[in-house]
Backbone as numpy.savetxt, mean C-alpha at the origin, in Angstrom:
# Nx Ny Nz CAx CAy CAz Cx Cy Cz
6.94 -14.93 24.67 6.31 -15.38 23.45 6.62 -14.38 22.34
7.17 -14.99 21.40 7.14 -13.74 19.91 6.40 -14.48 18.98
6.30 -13.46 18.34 5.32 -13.51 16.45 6.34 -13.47 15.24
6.38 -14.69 14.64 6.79 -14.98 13.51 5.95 -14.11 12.46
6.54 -13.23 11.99 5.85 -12.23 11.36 6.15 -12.78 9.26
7.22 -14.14 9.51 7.40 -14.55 8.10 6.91 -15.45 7.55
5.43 -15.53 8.52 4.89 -16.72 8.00 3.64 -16.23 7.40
3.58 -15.69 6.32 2.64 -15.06 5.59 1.84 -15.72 4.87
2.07 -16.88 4.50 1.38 -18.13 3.24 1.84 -17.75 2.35
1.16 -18.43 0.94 1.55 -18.33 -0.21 1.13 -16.99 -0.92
-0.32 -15.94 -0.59 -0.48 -15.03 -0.87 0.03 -13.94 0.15
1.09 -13.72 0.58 1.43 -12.90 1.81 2.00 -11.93 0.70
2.82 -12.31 -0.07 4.07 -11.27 -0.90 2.88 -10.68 -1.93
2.22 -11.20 -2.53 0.82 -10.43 -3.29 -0.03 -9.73 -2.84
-0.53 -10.46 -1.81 -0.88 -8.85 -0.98 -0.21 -7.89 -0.64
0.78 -7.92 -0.28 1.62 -6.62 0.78 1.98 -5.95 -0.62
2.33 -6.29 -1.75 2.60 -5.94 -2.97 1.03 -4.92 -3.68
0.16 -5.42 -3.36 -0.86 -4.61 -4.06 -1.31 -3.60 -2.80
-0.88 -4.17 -1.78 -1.25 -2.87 -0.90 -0.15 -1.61 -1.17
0.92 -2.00 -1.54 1.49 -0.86 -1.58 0.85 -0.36 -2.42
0.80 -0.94 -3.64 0.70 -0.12 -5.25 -0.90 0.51 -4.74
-1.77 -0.23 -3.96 -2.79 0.42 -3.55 -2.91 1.82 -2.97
-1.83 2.07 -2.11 -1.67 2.74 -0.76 -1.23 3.98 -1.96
-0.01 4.22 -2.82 0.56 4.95 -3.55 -0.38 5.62 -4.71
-1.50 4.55 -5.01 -2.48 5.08 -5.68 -3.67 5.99 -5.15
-3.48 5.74 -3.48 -4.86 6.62 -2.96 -4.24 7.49 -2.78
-3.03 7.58 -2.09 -2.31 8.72 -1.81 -1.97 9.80 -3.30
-1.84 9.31 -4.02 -1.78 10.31 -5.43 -3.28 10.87 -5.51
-3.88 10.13 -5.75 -5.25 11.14 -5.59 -6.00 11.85 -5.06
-5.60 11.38 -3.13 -5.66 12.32 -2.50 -4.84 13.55 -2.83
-4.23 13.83 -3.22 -2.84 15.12 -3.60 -3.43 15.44 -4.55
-4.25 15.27 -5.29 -4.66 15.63 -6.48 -5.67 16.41 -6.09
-7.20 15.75 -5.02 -7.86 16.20 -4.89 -7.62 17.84 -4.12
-6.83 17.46 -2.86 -6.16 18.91 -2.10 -5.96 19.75 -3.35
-5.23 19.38 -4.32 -4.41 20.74 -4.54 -4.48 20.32 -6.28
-5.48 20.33 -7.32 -5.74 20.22 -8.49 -4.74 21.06 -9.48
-3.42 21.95 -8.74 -3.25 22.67 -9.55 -1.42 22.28 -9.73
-1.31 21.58 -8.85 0.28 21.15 -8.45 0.37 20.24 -9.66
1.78 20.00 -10.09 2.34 19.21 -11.26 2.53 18.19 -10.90
């Protein structure tokens, strides 16, 4: 048995899309919080 992993619906590409921009946004602020002094 396999998983069709391209059957996402019509909101599949909008989500995976704001999760990134999500994911890139926590991760910047985590880095921010560690280390307030880095450029």
């Amino acid at each position: 048995m396999t998983v069709n992993f391209n059957r996402r619906g019509e909101q599949g590409a909008l989500m995976n899309s704001l999760y990134m921009f999500a994911n890139a946004s926590i991760q910047g602020t985590a880095n921010l919080v560690r280390n307030p002094w880095a450029p």
